[in-house]
VEXZA-623025 format. One record per residue (C-alpha): residue in three letters; x, y, z. Coordinates in steps of 0.2 Angstrom, whole numbers, padded with zeros to 4 digits, always signed. Example, Ala and Ser with C-alpha at 12.3 -4.5 7.8 and 13.67 -1.06 7.14 Angstrom:
<vexdos>
ALA+0062-0022+0039
SER+0068-0005+0036
</vexdos>
This chain:
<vexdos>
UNK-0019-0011-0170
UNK-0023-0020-0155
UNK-0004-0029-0156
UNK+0003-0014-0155
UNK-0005-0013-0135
UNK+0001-0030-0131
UNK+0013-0030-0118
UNK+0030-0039-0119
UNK+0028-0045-0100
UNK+0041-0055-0092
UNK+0052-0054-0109
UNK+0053-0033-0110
UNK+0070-0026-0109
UNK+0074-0018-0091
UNK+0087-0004-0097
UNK+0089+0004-0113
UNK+0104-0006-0118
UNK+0093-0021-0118
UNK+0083-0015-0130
UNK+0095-0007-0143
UNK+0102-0027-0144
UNK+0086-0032-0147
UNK+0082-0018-0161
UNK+0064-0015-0149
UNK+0061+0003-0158
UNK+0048+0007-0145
UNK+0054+0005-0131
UNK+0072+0013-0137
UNK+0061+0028-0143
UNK+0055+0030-0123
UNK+0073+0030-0117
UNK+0076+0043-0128
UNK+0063+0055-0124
UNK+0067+0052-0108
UNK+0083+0058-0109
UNK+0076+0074-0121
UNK+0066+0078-0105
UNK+0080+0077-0093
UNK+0090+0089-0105
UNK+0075+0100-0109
UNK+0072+0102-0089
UNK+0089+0108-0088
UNK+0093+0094-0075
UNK+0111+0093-0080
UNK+0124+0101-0089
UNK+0138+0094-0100
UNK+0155+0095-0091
UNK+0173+0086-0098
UNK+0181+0074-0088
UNK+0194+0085-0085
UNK+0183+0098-0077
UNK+0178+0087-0063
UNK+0188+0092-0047
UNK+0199+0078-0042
UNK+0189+0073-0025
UNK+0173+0073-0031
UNK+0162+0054-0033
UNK+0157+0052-0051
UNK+0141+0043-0049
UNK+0134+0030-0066
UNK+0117+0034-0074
UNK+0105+0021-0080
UNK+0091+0020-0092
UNK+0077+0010-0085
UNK+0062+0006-0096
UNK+0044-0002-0089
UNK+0030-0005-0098
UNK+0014+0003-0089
UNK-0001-0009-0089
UNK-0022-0004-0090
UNK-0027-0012-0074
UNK-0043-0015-0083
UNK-0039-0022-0099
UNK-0021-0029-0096
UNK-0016-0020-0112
UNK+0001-0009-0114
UNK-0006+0009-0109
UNK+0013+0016-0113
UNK+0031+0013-0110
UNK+0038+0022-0098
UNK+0059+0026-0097
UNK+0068+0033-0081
UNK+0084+0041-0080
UNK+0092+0035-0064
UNK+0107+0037-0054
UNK+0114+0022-0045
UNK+0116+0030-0028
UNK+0124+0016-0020
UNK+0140+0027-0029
UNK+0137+0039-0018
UNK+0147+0045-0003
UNK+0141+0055+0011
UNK+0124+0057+0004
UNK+0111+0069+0008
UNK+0097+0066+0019
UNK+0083+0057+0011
UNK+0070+0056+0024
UNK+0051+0058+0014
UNK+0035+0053+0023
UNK+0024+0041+0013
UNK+0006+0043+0016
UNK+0000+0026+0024
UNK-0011+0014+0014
UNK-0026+0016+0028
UNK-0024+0034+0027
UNK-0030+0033+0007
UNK-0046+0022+0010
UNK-0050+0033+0026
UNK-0051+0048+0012
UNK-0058+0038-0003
UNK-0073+0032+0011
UNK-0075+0050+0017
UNK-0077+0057+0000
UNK-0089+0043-0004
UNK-0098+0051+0012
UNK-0099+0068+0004
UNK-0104+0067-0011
UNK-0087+0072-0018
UNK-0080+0065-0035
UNK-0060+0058-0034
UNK-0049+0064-0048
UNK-0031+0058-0050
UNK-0017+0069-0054
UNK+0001+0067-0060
UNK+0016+0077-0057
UNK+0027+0077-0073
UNK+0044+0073-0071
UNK+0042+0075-0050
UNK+0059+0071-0045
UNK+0067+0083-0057
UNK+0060+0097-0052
UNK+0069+0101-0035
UNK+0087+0109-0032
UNK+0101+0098-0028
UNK+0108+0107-0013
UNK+0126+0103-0020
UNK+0132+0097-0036
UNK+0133+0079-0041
UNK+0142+0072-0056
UNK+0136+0057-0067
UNK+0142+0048-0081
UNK+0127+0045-0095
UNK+0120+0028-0099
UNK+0129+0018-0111
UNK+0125+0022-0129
UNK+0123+0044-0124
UNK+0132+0057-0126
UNK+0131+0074-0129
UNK+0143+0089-0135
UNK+0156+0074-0135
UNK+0156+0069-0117
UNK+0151+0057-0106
UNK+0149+0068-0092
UNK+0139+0080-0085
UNK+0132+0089-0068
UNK+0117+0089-0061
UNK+0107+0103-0055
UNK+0092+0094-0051
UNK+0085+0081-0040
UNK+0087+0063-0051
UNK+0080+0046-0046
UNK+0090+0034-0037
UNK+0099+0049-0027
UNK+0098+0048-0009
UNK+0090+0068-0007
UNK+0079+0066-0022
UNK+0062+0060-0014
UNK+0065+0073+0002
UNK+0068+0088-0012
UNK+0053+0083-0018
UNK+0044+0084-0004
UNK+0050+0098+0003
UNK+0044+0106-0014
UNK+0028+0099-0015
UNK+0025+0104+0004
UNK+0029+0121+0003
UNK+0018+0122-0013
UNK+0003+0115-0006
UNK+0005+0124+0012
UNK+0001+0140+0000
UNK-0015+0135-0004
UNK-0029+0147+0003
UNK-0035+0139+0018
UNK-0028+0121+0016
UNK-0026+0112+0032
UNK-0011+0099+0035
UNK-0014+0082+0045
UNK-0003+0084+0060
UNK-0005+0065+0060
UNK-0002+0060+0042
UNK+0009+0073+0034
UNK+0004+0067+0019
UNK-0016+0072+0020
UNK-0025+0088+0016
UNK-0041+0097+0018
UNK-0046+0115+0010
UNK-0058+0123+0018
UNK-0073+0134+0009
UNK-0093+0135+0008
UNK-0096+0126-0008
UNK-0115+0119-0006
UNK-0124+0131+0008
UNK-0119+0149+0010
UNK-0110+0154+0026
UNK-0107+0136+0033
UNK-0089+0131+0032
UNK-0086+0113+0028
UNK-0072+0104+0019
UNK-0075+0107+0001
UNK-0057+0097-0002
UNK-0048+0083+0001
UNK-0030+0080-0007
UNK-0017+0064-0002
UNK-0002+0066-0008
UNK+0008+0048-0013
UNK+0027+0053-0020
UNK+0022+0061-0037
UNK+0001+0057-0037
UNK-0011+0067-0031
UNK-0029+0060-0025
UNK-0038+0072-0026
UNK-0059+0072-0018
UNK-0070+0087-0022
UNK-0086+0093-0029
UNK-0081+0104-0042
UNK-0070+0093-0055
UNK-0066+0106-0068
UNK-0065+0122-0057
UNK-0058+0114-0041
UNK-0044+0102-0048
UNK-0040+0116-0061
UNK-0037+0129-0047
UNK-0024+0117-0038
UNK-0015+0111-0054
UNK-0014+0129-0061
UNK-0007+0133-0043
UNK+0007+0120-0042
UNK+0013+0125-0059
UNK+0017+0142-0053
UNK+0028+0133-0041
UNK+0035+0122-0056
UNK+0024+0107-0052
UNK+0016+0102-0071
UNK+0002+0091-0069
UNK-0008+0077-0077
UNK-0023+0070-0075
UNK-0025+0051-0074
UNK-0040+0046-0086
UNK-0038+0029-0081
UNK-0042+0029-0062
UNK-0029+0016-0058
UNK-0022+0018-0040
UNK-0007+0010-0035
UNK-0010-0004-0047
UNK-0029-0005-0044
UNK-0042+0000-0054
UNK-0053+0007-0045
UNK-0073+0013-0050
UNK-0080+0028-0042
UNK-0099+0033-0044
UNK-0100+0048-0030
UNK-0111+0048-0017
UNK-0117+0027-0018
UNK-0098+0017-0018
UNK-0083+0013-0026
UNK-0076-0003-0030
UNK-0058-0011-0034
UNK-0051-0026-0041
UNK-0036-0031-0052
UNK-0041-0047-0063
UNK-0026-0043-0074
UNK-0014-0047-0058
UNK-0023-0063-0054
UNK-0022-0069-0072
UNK-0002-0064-0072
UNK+0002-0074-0055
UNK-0009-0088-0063
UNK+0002-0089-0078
UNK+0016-0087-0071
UNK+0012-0101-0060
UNK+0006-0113-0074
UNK-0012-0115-0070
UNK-0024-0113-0086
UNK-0038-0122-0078
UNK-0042-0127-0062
UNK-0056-0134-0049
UNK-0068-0122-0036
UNK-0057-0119-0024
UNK-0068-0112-0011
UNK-0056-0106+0002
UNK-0037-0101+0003
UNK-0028-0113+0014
UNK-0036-0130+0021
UNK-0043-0130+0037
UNK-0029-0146+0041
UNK-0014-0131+0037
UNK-0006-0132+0054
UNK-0005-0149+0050
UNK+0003-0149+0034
UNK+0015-0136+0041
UNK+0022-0149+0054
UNK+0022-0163+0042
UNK+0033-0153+0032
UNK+0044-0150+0043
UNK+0045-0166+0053
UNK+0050-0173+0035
UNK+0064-0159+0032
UNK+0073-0165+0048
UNK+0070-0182+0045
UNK+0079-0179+0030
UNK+0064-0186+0018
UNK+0063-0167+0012
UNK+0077-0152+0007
UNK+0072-0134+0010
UNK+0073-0122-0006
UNK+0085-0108+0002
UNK+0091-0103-0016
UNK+0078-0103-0026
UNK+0067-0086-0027
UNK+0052-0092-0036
UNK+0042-0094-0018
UNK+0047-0078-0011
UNK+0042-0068-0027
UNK+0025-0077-0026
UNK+0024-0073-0009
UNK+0028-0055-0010
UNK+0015-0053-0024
UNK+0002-0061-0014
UNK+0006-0050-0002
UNK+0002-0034-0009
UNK-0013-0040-0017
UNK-0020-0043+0001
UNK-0024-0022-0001
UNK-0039-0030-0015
UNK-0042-0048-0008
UNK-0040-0046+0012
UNK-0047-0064+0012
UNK-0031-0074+0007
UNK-0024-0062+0021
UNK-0021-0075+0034
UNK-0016-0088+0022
UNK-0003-0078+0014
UNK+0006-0070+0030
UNK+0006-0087+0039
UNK+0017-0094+0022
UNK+0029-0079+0023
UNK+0035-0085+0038
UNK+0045-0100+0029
UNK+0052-0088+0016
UNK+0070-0092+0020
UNK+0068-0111+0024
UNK+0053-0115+0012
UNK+0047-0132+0003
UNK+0036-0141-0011
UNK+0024-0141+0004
UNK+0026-0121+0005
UNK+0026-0120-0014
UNK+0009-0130-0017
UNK-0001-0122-0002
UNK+0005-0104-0012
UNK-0002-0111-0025
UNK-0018-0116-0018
UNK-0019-0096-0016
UNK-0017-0093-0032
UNK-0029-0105-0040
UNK-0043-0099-0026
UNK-0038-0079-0033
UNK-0042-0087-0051
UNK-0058-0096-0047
UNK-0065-0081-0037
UNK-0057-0068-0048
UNK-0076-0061-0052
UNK-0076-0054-0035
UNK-0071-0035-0031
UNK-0068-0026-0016
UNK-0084-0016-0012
UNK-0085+0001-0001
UNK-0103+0008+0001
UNK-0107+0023+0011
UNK-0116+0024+0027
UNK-0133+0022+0034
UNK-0133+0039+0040
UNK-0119+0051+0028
UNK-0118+0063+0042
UNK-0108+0055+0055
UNK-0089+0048+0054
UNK-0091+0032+0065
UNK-0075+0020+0067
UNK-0079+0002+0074
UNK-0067-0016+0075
UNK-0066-0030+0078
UNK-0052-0041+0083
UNK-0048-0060+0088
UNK-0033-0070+0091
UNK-0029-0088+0088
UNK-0020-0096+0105
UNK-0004-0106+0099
UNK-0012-0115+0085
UNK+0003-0116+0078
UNK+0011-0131+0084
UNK+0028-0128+0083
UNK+0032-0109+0088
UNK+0017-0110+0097
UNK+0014-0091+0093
UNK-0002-0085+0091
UNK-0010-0074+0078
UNK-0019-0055+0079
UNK-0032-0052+0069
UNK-0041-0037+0066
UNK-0052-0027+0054
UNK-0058-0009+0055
UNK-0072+0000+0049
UNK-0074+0018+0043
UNK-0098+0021+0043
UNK-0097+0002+0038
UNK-0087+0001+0025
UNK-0071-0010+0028
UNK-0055+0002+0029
UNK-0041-0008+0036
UNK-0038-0027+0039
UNK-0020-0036+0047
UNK-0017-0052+0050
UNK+0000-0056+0058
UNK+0010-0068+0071
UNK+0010-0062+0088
UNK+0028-0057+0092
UNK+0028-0064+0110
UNK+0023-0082+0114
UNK+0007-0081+0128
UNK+0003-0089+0142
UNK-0017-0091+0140
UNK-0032-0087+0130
UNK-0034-0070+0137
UNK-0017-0063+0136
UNK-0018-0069+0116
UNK-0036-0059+0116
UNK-0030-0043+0124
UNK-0012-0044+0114
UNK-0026-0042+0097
UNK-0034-0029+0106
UNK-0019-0017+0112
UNK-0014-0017+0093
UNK-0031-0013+0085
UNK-0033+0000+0100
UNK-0016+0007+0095
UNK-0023+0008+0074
UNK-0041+0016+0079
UNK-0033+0028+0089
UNK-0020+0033+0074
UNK-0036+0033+0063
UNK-0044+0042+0077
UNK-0031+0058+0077
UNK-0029+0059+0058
UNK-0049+0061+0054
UNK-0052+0069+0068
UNK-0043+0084+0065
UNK-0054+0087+0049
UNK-0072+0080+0056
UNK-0081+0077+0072
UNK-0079+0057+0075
UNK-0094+0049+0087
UNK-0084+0042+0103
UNK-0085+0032+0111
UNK-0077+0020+0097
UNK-0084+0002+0098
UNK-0074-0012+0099
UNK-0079-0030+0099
UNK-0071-0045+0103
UNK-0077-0064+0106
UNK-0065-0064+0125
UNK-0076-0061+0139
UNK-0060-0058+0150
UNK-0054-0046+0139
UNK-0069-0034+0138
UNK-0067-0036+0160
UNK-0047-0031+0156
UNK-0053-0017+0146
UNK-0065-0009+0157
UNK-0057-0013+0174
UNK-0038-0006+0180
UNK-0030-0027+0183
UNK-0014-0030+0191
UNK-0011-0048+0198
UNK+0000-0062+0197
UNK-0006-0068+0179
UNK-0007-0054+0170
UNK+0008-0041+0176
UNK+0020-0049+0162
UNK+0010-0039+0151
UNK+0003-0025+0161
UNK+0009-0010+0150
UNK-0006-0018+0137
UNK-0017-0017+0148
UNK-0015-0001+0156
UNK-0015+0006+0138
UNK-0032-0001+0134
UNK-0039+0004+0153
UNK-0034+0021+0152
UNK-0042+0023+0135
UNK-0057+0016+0139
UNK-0059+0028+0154
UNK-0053+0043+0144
UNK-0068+0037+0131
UNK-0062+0035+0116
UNK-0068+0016+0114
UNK-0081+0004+0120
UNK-0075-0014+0123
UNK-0089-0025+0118
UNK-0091-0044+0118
UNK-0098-0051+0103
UNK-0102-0071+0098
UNK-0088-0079+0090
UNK-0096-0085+0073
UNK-0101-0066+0070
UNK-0087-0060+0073
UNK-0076-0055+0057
UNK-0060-0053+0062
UNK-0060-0074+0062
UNK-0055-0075+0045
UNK-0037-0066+0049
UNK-0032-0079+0064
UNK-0035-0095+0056
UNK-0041-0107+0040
UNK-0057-0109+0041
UNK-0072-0121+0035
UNK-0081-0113+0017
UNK-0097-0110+0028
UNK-0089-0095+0039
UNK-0076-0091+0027
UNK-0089-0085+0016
UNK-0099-0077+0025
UNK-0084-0065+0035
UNK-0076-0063+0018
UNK-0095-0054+0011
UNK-0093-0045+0029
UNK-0078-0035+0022
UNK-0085-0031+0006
UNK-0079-0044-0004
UNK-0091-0053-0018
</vexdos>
């Protein structure tokens, strides 16, 4: 029945433990099998007490349980146990250095797909952790309420989650599997990108026939052939002892995602926006047409004029606001609209008030209002050609207390918006232009990392073009400045100079109102905000 896929929420049991007290049969069914798969993987074996050597660290395990959540529907999709050891027992661990693959990196090979026609297929490794070689032995105790064989005890053989060495095992694993892939290709930019080489569509031309991300245990995988291509790598990575699923439900890191090849794909989470509004106690609430009031700077300095007056304490304590804010934050990957609004809260995360609390709020209750609204990526004019652009924009000291400014800028990948940051300038400048070209050495430094990792797969049309609102920063950017104003941040400048001469990028000037990257600096009026907000694909 429909009950039965009703999650618990807030009030599920965290470890297995929990739920024995509370008699939940389910979710104590999943912390069992989870330890019937840890036992059937062979990832430990029984060992007395009295067999551990004297010196050695006897780490705690913990059975976790979380209930995984359709994306589409909010309903229970399964319950999902983990078998961890607390690795903060551990001394002198192994090194547990693993690259992950970076959020821009996945929408630069979702967009390319989308380009070429390819279909996007999600894989699962079963059990990933637990299928690399511990390089020495480590001893655990079992969760409480397991034995087996009449011990506690037992070593491990095999990589577990929570150990220091588990996610670099993995890795390693994985890599050396997918490095044995006829003709694959490794990113030399983002280790964790792929490309297989073939000639799929027209005889004799050798083109990329597919693309594979690789996020800790999921694969994303892009290619023209579901069934005989995907079934080729997943019968591959078995022989290695990789097991692999298929997703059916295409949710990506949280986000549901629909792909039609060929025309676009769009993603949204509705189910997270009704969670924070709950959580939040909003049922009903007025059109909010923007995140944040225009008059926030304001607010801000109101507030904390009233903190030092003493009219107002700060909420240090409390962790309500901070898990709102953190929430917010990730969502800005779906919504990059509330992007400024939300980054320029998380500033008064230690030393926040009501004030903070009701503008988070304000965010939340925009989200709810405007929760029809999906994040769209459609392919380019001409499918052929891998074309990069940006724009960025900087707002000078509007804050009126730090008086830092803000960076703004957004990316495009053949129109189709693939990374957007909002964030305080680190440094406080001394003038418009130094604001300006600060925005521009970081989306300079981001293109150019975008730059090297597609570049090595496809040919990318140079010069990139860049457009900013600062006619003094497009003359820094095509002519070598050194003088008394501007030698206090020289090294920006040079940077952007010499990549400009070496032609990677274009510095152009573009009118203020059309430029995008507005809606990242500051909060704006529901005139513009709209209309930069449909800009990155937003509606």
């Amino acid at each position: 029945t429909e009950e039965e896929f009703v999650p618990l929420g807030d009030a599920q049991p965290k470890v297995y433990d929990q739920a024995v007290r509370r008699g939940l049969v389910k979710h104590i069914e999943a912390g069992k099998k989870e330890m019937r798969q840890l036992r059937e993987l062979k990832v430990y074996s029984p060992i007395w007490w009295e067999q551990i050597p004297e010196d050695e660290n006897i780490i705690p395990m913990a059975l976790l349980l979380k209930e995984k959540i359709l994306a589409g529907s909010g309903l229970l999709d399964k319950i999902k146990g983990r078998g961890v050891a607390l690795g903060n027992y551990e001394i002198d661990p192994e090194d547990g250095f693993a690259p992950v693959v970076h959020w821009q990196s996945i929408m630069m090979q979702l967009i390319y797909n989308l380009n070429a026609g390819m279909y996007m297929v999600l894989v699962d490794v079963v059990g990933a952790y637990l299928r690399a070689d511990l390089k020495k032995p480590v001893y655990i105790r079992f969760p409480k309420g397991f034995t087996e064989n009449g011990t506690s005890y037992a070593v491990l053989h095999k990589c577990l989650y929570g150990l220091h060495g588990s996610g670099a095992g993995f890795y390693e694993m994985l890599t050396e599997a997918m490095l044995d892939i006829m003709n694959i290709q490794k990113n030399k930019t983002d280790p964790c990108l792929y490309a297989i080489w073939g000639t799929p569509r027209i005889k004799n031309k050798w083109e990329i026939v597919m693309t594979v991300t690789t996020n800790v245990d999921n694969l994303i995988i892009g290619c023209y052939n579901t069934v005989k291509q995907v079934g080729a790598v997943r019968d591959h990575l078995e022989k290695y002892g990789l097991p692999t699923v298929i997703e059916p439900d295409k949710n990506l890191l949280g986000c549901r995602i629909q792909y039609t090849a060929g025309k676009e794909f769009i993603m949204d989470n509705v189910n997270y926006i009704e969670k924070m509004a709950k959580e939040c106690g909003i049922t009903h609430c007025k059109q909010t047409d923007t995140p944040m009031a225009t008059e926030a700077y304001a607010i801000l300095e109101t507030a904390i004029r009233q903190v030092e007056n003493g009219m107002m304490k700060r909420n240090k304590d409390e962790l309500w606001f901070p898990s709102l804010i953190y929430k917010l934050a990730w969502f800005t990957r779906l919504r990059p609209d509330i992007s400024f609004a939300t980054f320029l809260l998380t500033r008064y995360i230690s030393k926040w008030t009501n004030t903070h609390l009701k503008m988070a709020v304000r965010i939340v209750k925009y989200l709810v209002t405007t929760k029809h609204m999906k994040l769209h990526r459609k392919i380019g004019a001409n499918r052929e050609l891998h074309v990069l652009t940006g724009m960025s924009d900087s707002d000078y000291a509007g804050d009126k207390v730090e008086r830092k400014s803000v960076t703004g800028y957004v990316i495009f990948y053949n129109g189709a918006m693939l990374h957007a940051v909002s964030k305080q300038q680190k440094l406080i400048t001394t003038s418009v232009a130094h604001a300006e070209t600060i925005a521009l050495f970081e989306l300079v430094k981001n293109m150019m990392f975008m730059y090297n990792a597609l570049h090595q797969f496809v040919h990318v049309e140079l010069p990139m073009k860049i457009f900013v609102d600062n006619s003094t920063a497009v003359k820094f950017a095509n002519f070598d400045v050194c003088s008394e104003r501007t030698r206090h941040w020289d090294i920006s400048l040079k940077y952007i100079f010499e990549t400009t001469q070496r032609g990677f990028i274009k510095v152009e000037w573009i009118d203020g109102n059309d430029n995008t990257a507005d809606i990242h600096t500051k909060p704006l009026a529901a005139e513009p905000f709209g209309k930069h907000r449909t800009s990155h694909g937003v509606y």
